[in-house]
C-alpha positions, -999 to 999 in steps of 0.1 A, spaced: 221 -103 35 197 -123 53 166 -111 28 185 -117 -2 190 -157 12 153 -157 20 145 -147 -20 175 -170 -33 152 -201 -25 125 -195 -43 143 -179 -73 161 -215 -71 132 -239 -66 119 -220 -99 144 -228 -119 152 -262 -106 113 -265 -119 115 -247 -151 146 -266 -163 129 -299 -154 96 -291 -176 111 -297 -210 123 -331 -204 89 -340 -188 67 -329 -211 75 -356 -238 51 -363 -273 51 -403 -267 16 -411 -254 10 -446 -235 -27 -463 -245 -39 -487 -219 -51 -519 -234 -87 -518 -241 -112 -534 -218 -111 -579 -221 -144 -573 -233 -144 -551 -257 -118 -574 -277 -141 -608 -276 -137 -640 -263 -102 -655 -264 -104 -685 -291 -106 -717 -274 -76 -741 -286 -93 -773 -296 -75 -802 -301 -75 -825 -329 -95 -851 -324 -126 -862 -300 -133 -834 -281 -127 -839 -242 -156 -827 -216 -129 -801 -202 -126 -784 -240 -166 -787 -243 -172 -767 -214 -138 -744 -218 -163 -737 -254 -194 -732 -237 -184 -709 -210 -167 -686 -239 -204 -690 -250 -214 -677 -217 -220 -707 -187 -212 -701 -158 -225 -727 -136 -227 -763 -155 -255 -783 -139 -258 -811 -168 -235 -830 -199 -243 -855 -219 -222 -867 -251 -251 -876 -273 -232 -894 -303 -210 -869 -316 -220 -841 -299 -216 -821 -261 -250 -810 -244 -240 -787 -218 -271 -772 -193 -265 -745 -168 -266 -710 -158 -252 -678 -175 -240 -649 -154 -276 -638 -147 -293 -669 -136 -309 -677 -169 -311 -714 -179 -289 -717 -209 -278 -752 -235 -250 -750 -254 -243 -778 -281 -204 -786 -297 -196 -811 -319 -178 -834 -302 -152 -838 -336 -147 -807 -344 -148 -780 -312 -180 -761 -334 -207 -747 -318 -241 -761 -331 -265 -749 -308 -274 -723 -285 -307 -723 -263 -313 -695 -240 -341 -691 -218 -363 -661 -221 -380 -662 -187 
């Protein structure tokens, strides 16, 4: 009697397992998101109307600046200097009007 409760267990568990597998083994596949940058750069929401220094540099660090060391509005247009995310000297001009990037000046050094 004692050997047939010792085999009852297992003979159980297995079951308990088997009957389980069907409902686990569904056909509805989750895809994770792909990677930020694989999708691009978020659009920037300009606002109508002169361009603010906070939307210019929102515009140029979608460009790719990272650290801003000089702006200047130069008529109607945003010069933006600083750094990219490897230490490069990089300008970025944006009409001031319109939010569009004119510009781009990277440095090759």
């Amino acid at each position: 009697m004692n050997n047939l409760r010792k085999a009852m267990v297992p003979v159980v568990a297995a079951l308990a397992i088997g009957a389980a597998t069907p409902v686990l083994s569904a056909d509805y596949i989750v895809r994770p998101p792909p990677p930020r940058a694989a999708m691009g750069p978020a659009p920037v929401q300009v606002p109508l109307g002169p361009l603010t220094l906070q939307d210019a540099l929102a515009i140029a660090a979608d460009i790719g600046v990272v650290t801003v060391q000089n702006t200047h509005l130069d008529g109607d247009e945003w010069e933006i200097e600083g750094r990219d995310g490897y230490g490069k000297w990089i300008q970025v001009d944006v009409d001031a009007r319109t939010g569009e990037v004119r510009h781009v000046d990277r440095s090759i050094i």
